[in-house]
C-alpha positions in Angstrom: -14.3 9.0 7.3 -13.2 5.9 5.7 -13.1 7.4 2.5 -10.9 9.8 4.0 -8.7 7.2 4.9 -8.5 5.6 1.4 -7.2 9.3 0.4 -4.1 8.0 2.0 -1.0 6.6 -0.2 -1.6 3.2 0.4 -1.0 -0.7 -1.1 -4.4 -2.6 -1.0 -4.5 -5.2 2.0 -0.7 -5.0 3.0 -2.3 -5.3 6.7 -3.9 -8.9 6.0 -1.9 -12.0 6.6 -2.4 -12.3 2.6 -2.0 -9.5 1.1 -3.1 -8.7 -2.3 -1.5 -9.3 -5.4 -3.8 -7.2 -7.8 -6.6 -5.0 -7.3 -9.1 -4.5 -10.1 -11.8 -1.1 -10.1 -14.6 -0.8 -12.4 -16.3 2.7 -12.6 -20.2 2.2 -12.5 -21.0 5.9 -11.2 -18.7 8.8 -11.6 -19.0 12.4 -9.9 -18.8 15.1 -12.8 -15.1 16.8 -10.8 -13.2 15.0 -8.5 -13.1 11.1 -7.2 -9.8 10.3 -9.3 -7.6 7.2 -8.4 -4.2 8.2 -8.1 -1.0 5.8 -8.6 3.1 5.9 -8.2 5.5 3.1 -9.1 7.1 1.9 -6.3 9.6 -0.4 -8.6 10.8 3.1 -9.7 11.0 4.7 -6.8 13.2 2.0 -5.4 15.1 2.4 -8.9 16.1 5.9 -7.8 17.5 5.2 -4.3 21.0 5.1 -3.9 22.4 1.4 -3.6 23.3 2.3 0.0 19.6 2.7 0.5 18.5 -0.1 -1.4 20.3 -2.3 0.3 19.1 -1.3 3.4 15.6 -1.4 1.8 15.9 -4.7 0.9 17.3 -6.0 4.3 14.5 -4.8 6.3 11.3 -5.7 7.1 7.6 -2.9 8.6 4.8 -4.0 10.2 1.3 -3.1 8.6 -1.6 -2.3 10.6 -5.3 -1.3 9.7 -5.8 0.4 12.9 -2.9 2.8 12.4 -3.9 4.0 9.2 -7.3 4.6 9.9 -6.1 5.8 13.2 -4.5 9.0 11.2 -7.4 9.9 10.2 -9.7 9.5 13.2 -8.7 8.2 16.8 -11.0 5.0 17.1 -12.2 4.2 13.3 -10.9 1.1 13.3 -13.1 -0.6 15.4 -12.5 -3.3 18.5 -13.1 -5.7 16.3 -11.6 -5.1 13.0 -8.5 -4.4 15.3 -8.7 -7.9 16.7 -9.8 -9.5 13.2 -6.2 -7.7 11.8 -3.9 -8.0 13.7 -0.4 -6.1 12.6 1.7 -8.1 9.4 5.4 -7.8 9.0 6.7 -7.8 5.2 9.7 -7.3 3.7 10.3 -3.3 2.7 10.8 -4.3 -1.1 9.0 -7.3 -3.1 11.2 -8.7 -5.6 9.2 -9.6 -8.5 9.6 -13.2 -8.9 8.8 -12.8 -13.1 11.2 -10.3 -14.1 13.7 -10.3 -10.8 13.0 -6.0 -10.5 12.6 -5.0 -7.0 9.7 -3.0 -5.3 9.5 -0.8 -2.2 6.6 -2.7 0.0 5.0 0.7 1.8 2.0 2.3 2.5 -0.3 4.5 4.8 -0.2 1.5 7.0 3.4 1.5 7.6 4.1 2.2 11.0 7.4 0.4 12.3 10.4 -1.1 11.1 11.7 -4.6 13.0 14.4 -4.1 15.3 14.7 -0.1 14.4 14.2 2.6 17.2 10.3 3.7 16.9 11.4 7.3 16.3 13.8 6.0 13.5 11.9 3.6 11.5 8.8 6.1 11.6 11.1 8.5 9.9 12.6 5.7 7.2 9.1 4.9 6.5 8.2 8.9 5.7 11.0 9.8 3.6 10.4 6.6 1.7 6.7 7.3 1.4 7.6 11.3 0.5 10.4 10.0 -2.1 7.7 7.4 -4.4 5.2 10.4 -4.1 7.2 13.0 -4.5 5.3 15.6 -7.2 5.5 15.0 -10.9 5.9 10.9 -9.8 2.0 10.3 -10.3 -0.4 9.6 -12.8 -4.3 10.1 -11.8 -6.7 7.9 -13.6 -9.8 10.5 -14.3 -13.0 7.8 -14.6 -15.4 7.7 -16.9 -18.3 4.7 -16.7 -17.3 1.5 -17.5 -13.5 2.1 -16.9 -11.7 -0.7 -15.5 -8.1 -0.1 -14.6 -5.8 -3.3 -12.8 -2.7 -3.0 -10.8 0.6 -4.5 -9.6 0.1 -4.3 -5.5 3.8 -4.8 -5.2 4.7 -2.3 -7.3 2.4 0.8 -6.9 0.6 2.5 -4.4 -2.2 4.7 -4.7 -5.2 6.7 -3.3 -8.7 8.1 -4.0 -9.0 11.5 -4.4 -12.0 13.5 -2.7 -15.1 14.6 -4.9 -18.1 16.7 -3.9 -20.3 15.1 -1.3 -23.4 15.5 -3.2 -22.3 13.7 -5.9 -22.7 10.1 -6.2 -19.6 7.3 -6.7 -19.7 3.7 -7.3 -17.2 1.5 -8.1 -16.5 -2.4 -7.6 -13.5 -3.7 -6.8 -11.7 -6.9 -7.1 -8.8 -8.2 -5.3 -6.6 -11.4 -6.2 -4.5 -12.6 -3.4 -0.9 -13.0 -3.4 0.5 -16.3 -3.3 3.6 -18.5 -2.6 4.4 -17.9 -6.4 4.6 -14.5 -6.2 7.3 -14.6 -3.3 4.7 -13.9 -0.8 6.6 -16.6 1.6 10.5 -14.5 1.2 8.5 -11.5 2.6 7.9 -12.9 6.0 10.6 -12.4 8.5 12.7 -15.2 8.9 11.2 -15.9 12.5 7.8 -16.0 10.7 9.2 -18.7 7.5 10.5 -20.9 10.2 7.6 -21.3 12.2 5.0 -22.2 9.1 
């Protein structure tokens, strides 16, 4: 079941209080079909909105919550305790690169809500944001071969596992470095949030 959730479009720990910067996998097992890891720029897909929607992008901020995702793909797999362990994070909806100054959208699968937006319309925002940086022919899926290692920018991509036969064996390690206040990781808290630290 979990894997099923990491099948989901998603930004490694965007639901943690510190989220992660970079992610790096290293393929120790493969399965001979299946098991990909699939990616989309989310610095381009913000590139392609219209500056209406960038700006509106830019000015808002989702909360992030392990329990939601998992709860898509089974009511209860996030368990009493994880839930209380991660509790929901707000971020800003784009991450502005604080290296090269380009801009981000900040989504994933555990996007549910957008601060002060009606429930019904920030879900929506959330989806056609999520079905615009995924749209088809925006991916590229990393087929592994042992000893592969592939690194990315968490505030610039999301991506998801993709399923492979259940008798086949998978292993792979993964790393995670945490975002810091050098990375802008303080500008995407709400204002509330920066005051009271």
């Amino acid at each position: 079941m979990r894997n099923k959730a990491n099948q989901l479009w998603h930004t490694d720990s965007s639901f943690k209080s510190v989220p992660a910067l970079t992610s790096v996998l290293s393929a120790r097992i493969v399965p001979n079909h299946g098991g990909e890891t699939e990616f989309v720029s989310t610095r381009l897909a913000f590139e392609r909105l219209d500056p209406a929607m960038q700006k509106k992008a830019e000015n808002s901020f989702v909360w992030h919550d392990y329990a939601h995702s998992r709860g898509r793909i089974a009511p209860g797999l996030a368990s009493p305790e994880e839930r209380a362990a991660l509790p929901p994070q707000c971020w800003r909806m784009v991450w502005k690169n604080s290296v090269n100054g380009r801009s981000a959208l900040y989504l994933a699968s555990h996007a549910y809500a957008v601060e002060g937006m009606d429930p019904a319309e920030g879900k929506k925002l959330i989806e056609e944001l999520m079905a615009a940086a995924t749209a088809p022919g925006m991916s590229y899926a990393h087929k592994w071969r042992n000893g592969d290692v592939v690194m990315w920018d968490n505030r610039a991509t999301m991506h998801r596992g993709r399923p492979w036969p259940a008798d086949e064996a998978r292993l792979m390690v993964r790393t995670t470095i945490s975002a810091t206040a050098a990375d802008g990781l303080e500008s995407m808290r709400p204002p509330s949030q920066q005051a009271a630290e």
